[in-house]
MDTraj code that builds the backbone (N, CA, C; nanometers):
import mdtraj as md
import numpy as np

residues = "UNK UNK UNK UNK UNK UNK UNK UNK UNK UNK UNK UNK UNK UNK UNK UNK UNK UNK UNK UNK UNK UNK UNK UNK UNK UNK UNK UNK UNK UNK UNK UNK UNK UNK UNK UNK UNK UNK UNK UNK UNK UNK UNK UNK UNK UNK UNK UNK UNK UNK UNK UNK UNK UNK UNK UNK UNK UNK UNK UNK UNK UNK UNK UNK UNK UNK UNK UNK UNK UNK UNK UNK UNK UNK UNK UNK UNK UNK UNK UNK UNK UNK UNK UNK UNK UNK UNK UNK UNK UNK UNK UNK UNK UNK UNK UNK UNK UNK UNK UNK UNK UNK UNK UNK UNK UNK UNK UNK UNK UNK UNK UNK UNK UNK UNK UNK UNK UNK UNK UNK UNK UNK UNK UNK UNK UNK UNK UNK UNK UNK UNK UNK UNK UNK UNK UNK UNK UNK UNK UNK UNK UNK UNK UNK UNK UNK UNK UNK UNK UNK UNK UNK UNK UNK UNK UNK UNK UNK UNK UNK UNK UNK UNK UNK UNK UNK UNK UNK UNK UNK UNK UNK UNK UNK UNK UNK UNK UNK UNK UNK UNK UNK UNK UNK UNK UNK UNK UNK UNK UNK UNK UNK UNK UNK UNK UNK UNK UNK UNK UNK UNK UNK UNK UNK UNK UNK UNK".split()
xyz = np.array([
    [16.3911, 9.8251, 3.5423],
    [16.5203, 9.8464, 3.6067],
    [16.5228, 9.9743, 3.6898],
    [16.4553, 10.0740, 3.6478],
    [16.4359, 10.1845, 3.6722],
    [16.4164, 10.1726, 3.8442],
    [16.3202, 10.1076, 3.9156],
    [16.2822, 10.1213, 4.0687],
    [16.3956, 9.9988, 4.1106],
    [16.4193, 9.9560, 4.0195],
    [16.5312, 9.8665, 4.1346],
    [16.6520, 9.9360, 4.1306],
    [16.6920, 9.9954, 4.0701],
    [16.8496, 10.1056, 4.0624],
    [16.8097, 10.1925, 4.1988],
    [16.6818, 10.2674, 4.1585],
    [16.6456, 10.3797, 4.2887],
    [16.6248, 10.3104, 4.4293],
    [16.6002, 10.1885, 4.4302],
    [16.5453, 10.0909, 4.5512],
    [16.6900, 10.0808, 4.6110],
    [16.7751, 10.0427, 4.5087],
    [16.9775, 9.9985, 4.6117],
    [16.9708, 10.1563, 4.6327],
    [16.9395, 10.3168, 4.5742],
    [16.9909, 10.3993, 4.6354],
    [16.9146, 10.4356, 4.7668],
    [16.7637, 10.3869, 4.7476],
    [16.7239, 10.4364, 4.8932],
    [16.7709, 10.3972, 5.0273],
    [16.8444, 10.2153, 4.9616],
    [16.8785, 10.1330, 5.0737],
    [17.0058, 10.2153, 5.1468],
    [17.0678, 10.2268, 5.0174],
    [17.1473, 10.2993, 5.0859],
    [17.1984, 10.4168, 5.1397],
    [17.1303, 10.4811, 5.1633],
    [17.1131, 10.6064, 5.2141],
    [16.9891, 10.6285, 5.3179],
    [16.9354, 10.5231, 5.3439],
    [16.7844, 10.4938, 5.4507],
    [16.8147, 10.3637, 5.5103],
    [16.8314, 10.2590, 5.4787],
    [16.8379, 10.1176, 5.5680],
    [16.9781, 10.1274, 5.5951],
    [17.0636, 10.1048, 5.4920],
    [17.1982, 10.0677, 5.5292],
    [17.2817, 10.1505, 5.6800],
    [17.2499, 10.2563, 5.7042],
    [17.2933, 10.3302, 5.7895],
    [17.1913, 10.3568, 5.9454],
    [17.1048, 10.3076, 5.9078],
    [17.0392, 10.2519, 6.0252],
    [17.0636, 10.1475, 6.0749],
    [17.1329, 10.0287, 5.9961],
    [17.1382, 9.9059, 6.0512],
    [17.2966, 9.8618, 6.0086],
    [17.3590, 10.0108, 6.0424],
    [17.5016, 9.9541, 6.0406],
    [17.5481, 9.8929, 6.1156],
    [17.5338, 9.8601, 6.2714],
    [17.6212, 9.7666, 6.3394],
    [17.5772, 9.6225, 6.2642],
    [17.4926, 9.6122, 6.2472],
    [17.4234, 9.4681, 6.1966],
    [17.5424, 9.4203, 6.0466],
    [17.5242, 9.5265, 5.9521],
    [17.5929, 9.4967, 5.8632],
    [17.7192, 9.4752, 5.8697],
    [17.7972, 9.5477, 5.9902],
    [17.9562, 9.5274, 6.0554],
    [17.9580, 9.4394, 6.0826],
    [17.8786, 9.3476, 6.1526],
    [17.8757, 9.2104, 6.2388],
    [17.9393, 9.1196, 6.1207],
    [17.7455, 9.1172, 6.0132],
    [17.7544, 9.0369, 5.8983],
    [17.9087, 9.0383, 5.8003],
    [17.9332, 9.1223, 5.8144],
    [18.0659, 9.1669, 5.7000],
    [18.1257, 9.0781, 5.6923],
    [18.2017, 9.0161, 5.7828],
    [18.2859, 8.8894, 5.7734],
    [18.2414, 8.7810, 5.7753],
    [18.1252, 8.7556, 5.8305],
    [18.1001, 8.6139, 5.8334],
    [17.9532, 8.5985, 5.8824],
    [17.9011, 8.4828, 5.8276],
    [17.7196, 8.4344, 5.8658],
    [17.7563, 8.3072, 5.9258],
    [17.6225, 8.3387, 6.0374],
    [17.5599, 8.2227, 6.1076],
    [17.4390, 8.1550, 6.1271],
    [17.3841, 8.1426, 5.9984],
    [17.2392, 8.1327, 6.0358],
    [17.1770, 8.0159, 6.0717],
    [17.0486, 7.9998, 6.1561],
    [17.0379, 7.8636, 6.1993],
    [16.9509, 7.7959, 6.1221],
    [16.8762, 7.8875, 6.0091],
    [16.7259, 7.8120, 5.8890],
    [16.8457, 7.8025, 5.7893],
    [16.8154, 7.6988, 5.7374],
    [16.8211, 7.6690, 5.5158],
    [16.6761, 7.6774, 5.4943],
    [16.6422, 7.7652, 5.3830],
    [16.5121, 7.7688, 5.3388],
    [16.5305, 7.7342, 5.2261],
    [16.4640, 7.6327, 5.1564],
    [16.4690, 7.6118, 5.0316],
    [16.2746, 7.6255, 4.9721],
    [16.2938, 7.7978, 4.9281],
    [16.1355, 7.8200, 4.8535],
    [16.1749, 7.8384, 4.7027],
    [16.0399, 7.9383, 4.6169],
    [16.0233, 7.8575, 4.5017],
    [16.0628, 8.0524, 4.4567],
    [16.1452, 8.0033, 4.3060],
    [16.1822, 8.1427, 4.2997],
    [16.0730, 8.2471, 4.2240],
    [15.9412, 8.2087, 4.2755],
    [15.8184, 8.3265, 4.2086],
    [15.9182, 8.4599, 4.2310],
    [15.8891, 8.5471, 4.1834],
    [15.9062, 8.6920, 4.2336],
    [15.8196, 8.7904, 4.3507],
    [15.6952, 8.6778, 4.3680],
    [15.5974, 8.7331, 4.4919],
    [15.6168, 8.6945, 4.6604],
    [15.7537, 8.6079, 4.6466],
    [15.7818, 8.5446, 4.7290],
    [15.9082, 8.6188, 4.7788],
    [15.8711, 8.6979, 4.9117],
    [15.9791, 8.7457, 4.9610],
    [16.0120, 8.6912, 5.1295],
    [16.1203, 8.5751, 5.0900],
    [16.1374, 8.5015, 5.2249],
    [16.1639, 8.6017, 5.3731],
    [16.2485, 8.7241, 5.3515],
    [16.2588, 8.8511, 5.4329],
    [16.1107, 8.8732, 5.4999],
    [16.0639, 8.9377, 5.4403],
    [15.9627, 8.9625, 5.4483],
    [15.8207, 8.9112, 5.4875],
    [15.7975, 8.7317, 5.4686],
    [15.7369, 8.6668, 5.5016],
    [15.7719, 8.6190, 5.6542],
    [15.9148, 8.6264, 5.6848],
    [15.9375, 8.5843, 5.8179],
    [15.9852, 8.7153, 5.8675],
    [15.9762, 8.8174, 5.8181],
    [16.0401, 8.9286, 5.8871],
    [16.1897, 8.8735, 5.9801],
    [16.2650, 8.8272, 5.9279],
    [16.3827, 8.8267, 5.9022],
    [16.4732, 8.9420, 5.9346],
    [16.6122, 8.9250, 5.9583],
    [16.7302, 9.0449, 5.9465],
    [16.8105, 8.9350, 5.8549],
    [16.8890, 8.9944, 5.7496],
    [17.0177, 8.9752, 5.7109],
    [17.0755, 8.8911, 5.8212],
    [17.1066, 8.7502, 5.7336],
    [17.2044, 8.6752, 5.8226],
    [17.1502, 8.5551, 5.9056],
    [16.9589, 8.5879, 5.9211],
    [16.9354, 8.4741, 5.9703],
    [16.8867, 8.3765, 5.8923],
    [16.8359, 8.3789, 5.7638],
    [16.8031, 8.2572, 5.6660],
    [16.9571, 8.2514, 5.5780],
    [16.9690, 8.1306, 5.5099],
    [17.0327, 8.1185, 5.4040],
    [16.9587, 8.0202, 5.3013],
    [16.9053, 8.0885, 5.1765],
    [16.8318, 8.0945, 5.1682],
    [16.8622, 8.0203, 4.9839],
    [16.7539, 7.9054, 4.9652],
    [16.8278, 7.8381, 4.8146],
    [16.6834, 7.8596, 4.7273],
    [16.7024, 7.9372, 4.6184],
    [16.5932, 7.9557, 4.5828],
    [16.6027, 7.8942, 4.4249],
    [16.4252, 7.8114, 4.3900],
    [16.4480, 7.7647, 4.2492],
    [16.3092, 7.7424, 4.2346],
    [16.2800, 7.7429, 4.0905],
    [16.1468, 7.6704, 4.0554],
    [16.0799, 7.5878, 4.1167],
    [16.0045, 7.5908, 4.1729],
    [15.9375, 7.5193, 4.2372],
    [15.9994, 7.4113, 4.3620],
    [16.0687, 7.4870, 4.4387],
    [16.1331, 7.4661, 4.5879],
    [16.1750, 7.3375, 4.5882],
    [16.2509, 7.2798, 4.4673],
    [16.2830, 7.1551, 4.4471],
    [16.4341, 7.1284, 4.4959],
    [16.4212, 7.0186, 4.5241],
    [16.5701, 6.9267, 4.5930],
    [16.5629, 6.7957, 4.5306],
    [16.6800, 6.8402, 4.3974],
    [16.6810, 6.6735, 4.3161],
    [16.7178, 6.5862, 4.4400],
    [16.7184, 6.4394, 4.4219],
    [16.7901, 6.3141, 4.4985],
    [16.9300, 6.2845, 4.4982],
    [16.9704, 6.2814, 4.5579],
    [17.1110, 6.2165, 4.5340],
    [17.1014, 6.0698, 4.5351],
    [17.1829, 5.9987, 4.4502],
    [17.3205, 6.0536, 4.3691],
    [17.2811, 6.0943, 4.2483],
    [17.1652, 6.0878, 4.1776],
    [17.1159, 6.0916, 4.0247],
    [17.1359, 6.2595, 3.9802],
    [17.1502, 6.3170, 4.1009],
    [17.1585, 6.4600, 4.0646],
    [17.2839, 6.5289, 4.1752],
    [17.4189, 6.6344, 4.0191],
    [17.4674, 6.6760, 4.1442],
    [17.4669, 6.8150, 4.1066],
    [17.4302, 6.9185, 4.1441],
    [17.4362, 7.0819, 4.1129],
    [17.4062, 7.1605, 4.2576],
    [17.3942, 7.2850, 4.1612],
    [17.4061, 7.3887, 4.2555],
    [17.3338, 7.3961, 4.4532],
    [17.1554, 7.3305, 4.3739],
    [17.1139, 7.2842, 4.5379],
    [17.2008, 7.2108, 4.5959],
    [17.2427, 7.0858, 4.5190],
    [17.2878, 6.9905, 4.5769],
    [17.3965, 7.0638, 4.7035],
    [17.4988, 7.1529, 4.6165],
    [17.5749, 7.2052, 4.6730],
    [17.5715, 7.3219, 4.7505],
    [17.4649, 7.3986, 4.7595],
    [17.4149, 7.5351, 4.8664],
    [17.3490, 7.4015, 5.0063],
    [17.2722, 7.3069, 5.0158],
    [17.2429, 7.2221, 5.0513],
    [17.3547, 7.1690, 5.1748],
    [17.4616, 7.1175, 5.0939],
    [17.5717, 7.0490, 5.1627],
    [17.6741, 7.2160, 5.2830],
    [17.6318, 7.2755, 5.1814],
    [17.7285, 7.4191, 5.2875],
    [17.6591, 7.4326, 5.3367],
    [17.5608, 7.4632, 5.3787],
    [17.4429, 7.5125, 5.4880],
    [17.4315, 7.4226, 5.5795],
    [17.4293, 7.2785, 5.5330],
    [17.4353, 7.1959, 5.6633],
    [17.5325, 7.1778, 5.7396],
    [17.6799, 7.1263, 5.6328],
    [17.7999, 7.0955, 5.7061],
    [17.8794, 7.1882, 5.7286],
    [17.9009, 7.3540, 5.6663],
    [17.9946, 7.4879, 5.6751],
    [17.9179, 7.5702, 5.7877],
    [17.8101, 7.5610, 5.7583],
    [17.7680, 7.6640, 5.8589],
    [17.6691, 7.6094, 5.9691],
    [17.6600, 7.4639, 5.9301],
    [17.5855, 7.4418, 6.1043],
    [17.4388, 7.4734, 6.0460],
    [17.3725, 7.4651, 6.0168],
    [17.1952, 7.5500, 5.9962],
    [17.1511, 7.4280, 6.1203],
    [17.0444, 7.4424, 6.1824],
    [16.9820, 7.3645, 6.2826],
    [16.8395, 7.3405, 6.2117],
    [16.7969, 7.3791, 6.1143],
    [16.6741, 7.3503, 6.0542],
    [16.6890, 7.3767, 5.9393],
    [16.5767, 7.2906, 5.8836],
    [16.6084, 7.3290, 5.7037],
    [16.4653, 7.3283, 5.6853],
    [16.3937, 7.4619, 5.6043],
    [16.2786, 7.4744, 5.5528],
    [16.2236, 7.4752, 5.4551],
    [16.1081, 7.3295, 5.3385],
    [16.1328, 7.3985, 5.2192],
    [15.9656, 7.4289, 5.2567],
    [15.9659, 7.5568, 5.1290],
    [15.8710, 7.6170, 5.1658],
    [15.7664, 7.6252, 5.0208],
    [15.6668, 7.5708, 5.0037],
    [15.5927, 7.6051, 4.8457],
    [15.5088, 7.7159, 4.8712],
    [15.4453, 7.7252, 4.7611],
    [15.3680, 7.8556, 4.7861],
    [15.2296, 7.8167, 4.6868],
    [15.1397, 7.9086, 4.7025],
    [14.9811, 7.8949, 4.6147],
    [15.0294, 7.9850, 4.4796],
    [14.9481, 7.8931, 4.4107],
    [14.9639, 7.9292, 4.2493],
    [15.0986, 7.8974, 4.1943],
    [15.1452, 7.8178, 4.2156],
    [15.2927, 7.7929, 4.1746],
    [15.2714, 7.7247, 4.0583],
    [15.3210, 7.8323, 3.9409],
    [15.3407, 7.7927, 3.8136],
    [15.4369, 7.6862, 3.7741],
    [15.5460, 7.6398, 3.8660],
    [15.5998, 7.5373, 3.8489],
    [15.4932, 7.3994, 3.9064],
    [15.4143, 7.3683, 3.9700],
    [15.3344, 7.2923, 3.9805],
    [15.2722, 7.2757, 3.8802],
    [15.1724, 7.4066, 3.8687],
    [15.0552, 7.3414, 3.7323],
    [15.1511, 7.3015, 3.6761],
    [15.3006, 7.3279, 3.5829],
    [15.3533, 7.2647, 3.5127],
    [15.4055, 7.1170, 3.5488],
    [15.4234, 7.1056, 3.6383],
    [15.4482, 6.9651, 3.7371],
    [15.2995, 6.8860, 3.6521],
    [15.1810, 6.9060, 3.6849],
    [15.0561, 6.8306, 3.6735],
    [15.0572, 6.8640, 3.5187],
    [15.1112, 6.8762, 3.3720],
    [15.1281, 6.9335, 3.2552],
    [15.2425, 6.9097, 3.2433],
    [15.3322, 6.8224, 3.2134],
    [15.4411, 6.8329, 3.1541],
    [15.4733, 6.8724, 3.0301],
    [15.3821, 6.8109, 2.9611],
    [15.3901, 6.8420, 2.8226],
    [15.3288, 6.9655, 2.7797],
    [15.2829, 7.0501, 2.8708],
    [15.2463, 7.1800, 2.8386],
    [15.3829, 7.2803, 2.8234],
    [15.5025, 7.1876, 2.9007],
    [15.6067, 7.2911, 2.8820],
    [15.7299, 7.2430, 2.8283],
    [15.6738, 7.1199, 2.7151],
    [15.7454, 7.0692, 2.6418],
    [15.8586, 7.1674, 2.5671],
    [15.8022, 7.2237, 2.5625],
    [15.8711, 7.3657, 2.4573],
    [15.9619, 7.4313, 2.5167],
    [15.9602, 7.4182, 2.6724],
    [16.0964, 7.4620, 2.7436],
    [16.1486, 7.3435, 2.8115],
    [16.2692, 7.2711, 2.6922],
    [16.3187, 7.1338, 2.7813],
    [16.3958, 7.1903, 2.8794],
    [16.4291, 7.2565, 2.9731],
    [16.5524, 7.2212, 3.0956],
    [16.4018, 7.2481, 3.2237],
    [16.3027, 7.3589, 3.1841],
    [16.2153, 7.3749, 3.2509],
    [16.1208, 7.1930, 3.2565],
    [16.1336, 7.1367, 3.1010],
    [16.0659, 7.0298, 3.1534],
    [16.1102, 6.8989, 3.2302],
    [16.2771, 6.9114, 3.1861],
    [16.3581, 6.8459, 3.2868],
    [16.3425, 6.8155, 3.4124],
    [16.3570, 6.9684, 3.4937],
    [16.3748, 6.9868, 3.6190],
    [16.2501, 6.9112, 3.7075],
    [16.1038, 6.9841, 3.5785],
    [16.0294, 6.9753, 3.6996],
    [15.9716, 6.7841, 3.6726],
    [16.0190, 6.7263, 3.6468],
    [16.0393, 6.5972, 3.6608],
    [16.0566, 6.5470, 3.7771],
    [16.1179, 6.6166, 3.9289],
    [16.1833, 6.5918, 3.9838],
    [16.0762, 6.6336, 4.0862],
    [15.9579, 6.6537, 4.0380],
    [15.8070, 6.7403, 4.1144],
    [15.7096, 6.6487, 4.0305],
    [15.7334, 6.5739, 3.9413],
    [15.6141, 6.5069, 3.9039],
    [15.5547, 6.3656, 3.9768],
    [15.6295, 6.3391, 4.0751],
    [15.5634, 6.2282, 4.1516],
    [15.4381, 6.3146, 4.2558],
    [15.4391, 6.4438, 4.2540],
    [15.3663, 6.5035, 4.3479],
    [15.2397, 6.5315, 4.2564],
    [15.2305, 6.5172, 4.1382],
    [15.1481, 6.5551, 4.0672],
    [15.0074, 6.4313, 4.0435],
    [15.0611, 6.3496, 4.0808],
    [14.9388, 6.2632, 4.1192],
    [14.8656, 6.2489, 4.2318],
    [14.8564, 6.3656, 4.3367],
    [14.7931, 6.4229, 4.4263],
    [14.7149, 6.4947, 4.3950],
    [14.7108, 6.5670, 4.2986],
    [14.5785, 6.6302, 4.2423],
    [14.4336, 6.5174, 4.2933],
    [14.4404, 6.4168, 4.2459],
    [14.3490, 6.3298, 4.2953],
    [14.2675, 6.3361, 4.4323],
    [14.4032, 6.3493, 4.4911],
    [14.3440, 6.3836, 4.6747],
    [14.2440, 6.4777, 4.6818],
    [14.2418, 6.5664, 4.6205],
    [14.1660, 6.7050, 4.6700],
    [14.0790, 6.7183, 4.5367],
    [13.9848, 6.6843, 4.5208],
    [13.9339, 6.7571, 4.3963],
    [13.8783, 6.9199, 4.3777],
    [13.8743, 7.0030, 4.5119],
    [13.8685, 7.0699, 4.5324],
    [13.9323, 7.2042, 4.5104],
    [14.0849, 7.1642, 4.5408],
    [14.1717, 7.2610, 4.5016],
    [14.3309, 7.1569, 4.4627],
    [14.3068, 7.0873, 4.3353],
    [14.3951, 6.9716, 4.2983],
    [14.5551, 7.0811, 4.2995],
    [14.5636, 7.1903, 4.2689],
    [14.7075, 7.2302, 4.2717],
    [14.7480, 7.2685, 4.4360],
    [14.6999, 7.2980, 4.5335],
    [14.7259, 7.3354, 4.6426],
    [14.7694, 7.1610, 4.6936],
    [14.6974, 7.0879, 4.6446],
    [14.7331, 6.9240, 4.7126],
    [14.8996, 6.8891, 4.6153],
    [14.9046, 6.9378, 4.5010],
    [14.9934, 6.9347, 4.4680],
    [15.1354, 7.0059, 4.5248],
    [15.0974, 7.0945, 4.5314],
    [15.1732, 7.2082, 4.6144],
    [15.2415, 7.1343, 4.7550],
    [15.1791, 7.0355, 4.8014],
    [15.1614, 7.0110, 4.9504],
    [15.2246, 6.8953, 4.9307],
    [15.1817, 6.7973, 4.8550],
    [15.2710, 6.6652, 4.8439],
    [15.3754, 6.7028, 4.7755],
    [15.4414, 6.8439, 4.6694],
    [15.5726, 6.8332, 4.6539],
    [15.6569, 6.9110, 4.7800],
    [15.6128, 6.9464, 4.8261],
    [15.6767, 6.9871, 4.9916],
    [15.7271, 6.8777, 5.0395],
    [15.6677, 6.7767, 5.0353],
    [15.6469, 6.6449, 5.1232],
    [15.7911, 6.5524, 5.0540],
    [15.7529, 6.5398, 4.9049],
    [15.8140, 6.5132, 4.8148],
    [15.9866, 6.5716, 4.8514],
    [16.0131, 6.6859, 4.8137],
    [16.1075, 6.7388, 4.8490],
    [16.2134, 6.7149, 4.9921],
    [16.1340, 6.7395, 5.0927],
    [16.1804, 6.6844, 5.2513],
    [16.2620, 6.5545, 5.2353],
    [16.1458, 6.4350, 5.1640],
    [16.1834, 6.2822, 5.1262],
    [16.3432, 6.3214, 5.0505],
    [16.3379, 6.3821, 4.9631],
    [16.4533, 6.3809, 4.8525],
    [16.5872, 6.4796, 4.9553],
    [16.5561, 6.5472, 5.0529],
    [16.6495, 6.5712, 5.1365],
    [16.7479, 6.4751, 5.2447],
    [16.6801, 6.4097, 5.2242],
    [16.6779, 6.2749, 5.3419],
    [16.8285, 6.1867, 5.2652],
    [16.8250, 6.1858, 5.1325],
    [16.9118, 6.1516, 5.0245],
    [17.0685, 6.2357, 5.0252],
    [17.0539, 6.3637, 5.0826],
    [17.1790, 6.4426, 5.0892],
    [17.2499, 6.3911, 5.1947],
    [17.3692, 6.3329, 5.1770],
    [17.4939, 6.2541, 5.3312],
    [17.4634, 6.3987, 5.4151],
    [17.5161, 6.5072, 5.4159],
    [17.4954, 6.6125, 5.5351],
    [17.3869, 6.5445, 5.6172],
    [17.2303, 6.6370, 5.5070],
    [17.1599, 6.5840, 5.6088],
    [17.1077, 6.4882, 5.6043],
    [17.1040, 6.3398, 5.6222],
    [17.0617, 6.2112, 5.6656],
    [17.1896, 6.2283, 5.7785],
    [17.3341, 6.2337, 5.8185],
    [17.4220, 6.2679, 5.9218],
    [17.3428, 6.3583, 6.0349],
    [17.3426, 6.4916, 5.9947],
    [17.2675, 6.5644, 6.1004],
    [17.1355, 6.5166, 6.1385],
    [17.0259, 6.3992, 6.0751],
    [16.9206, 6.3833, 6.0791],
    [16.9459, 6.2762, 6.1940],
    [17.0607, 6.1997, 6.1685],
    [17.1049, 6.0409, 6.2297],
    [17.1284, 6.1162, 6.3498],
    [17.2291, 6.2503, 6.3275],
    [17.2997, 6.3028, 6.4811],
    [17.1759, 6.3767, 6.5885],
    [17.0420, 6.4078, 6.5402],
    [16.9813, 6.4706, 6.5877],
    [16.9922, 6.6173, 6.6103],
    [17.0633, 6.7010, 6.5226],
    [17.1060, 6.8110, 6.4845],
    [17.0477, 6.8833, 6.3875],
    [16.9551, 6.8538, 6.3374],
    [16.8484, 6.8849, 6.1970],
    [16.7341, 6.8680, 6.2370],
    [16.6344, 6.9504, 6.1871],
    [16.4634, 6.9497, 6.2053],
    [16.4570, 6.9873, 6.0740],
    [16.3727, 6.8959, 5.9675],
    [16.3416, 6.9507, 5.8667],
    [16.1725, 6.9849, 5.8924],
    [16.1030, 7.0734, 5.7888],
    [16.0030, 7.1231, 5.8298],
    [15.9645, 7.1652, 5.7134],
    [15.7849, 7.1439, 5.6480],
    [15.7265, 7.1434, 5.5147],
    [15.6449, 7.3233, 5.5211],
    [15.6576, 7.4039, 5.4731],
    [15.5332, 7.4848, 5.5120],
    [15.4737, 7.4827, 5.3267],
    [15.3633, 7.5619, 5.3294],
    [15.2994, 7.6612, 5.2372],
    [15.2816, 7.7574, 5.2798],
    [15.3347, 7.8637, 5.1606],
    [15.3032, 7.9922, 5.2170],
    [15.1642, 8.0604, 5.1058],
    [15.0655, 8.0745, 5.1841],
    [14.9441, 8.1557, 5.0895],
    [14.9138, 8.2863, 5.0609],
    [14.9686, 8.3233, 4.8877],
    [15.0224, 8.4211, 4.8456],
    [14.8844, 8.5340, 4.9121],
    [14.7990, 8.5137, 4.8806],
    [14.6684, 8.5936, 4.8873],
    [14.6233, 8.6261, 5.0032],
    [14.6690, 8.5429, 5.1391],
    [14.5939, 8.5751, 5.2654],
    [14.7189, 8.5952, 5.3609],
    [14.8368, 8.5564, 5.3308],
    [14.9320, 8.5564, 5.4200],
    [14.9643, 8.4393, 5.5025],
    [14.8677, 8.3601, 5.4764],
    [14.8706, 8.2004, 5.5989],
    [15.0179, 8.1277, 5.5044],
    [15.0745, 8.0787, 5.6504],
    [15.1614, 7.9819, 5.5905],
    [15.0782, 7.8534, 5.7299],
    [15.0908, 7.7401, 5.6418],
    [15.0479, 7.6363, 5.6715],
    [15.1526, 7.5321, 5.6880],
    [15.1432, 7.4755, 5.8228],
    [15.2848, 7.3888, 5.8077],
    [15.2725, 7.2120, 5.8540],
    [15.3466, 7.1291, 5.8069],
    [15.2993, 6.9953, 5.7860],
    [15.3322, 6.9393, 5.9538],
    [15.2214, 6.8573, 5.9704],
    [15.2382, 6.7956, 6.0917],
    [15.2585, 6.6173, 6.1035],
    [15.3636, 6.5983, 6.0758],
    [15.3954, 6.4776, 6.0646],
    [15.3306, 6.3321, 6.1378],
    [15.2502, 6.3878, 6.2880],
    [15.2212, 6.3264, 6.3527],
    [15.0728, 6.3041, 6.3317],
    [14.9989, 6.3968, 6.1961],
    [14.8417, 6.4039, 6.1816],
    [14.8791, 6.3795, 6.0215],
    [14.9355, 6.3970, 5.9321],
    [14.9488, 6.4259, 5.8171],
    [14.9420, 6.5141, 5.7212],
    [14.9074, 6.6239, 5.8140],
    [14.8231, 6.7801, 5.7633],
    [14.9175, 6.8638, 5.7521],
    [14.8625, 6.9445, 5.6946],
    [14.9338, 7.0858, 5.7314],
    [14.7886, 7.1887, 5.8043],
    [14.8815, 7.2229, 5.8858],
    [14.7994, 7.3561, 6.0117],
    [14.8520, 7.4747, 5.9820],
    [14.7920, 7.5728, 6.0666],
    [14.8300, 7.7017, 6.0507],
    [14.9627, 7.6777, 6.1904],
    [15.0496, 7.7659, 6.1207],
    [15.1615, 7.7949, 6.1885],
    [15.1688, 7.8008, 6.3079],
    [15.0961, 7.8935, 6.3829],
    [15.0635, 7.9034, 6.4950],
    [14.9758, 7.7826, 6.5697],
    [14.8724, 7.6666, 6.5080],
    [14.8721, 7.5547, 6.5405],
    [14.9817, 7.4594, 6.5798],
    [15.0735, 7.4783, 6.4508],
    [15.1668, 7.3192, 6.4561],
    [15.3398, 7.3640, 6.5728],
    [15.3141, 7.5236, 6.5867],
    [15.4342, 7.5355, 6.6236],
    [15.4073, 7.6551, 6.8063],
    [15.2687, 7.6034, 6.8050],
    [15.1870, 7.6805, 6.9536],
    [15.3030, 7.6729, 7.0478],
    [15.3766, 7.5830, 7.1235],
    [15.5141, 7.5825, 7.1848],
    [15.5938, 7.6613, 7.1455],
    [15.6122, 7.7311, 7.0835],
    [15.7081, 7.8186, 7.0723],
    [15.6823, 7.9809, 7.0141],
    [15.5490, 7.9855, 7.0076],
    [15.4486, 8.0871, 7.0210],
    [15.3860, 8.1102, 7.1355],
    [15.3667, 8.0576, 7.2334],
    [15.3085, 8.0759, 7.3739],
    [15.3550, 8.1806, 7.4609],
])
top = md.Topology()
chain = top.add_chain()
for i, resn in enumerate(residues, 1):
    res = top.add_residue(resn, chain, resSeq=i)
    for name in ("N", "CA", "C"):
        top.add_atom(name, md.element.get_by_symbol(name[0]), res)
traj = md.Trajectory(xyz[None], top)
């Protein structure tokens, strides 16, 4: 607790007052145009990975970057989900997995985390991705990782917002991985089946 008490005082007395018009803006009200839905590791800092300001992600974070289906599921995603699309307009929605995601291996192990039922609940909702291990024998959790990205997008498709914004052409959904160890985020290319490096799949708008 100790560096995070001193971390809000540095902010505030070092960031906050450097980036006061920004925070005046934000004060009343957000507009952001991403929903990111990543996985809530603690190594995962969405800010920071996109170098970000306050205000431009809104941002849904959970075990393993999951989006139950509708109607079988209604909670909190369900509902950060529905405001981001229909309250605030988002123009893209990102979910994002990451390498080493302990909610995966547990995805491919269910019964390893028998012992925590709401943890073994949830990730139920990630175990159709877990028979991708197969694909890759190489690195079976990164294929996992990749088909519950895939997985997830599918189960977005299920939320009325967005299947509406998807129908209206007002939504881009979009799969990445982000790789804790090298920094690559890798992002899915619908038209090859892959995922590329960022700067591959999204060269148009990097140029």
């Amino acid at each position: 607790m100790k560096s995070v008490i001193q971390g809000i005082l540095k902010f505030q007395s070092n960031e906050q007052p450097s980036k006061q018009a920004l925070f005046d803006q934000l004060a009343g009200a957000q507009s952001p145009d991403v929903l990111l839905v990543t996985c809530a590791d603690s190594r995962i800092d969405p800010g920071l990975i996109t170098q970000t300001n306050p205000g431009e992600l809104f941002i849904c974070r959970n075990a393993g970057n999951i989006v139950p289906p509708l109607p079988d599921y209604s909670g909190d995603i369900a509902a950060s989900v529905e405001f981001g699309v229909a309250a605030l307009g988002v123009k893209h929605i990102i979910v994002m997995g990451h390498t080493d995601c302990g909610a995966m291996k547990g995805a491919m192990n269910r019964e390893g985390v028998a012992s925590l039922p709401k943890v073994y609940e949830w990730l139920g909702y990630a175990e159709e991705a877990a028979s991708a291990a197969a694909d890759n024998p190489a690195d079976p959790l990164l294929a996992v990782t990749e088909a519950n990205v895939l997985l997830q997008l599918r189960n977005l498709r299920t939320h009325p917002a967005v299947s509406a914004g998807l129908d209206a052409g007002s939504i881009d959904l979009h799969g990445w991985v982000y790789h804790i160890g090298s920094g690559a985020v890798t992002c899915h290319d619908s038209d090859t089946g892959q995922f590329h490096p960022i700067a591959d799949r999204y060269a148009d708008l990097v140029a």
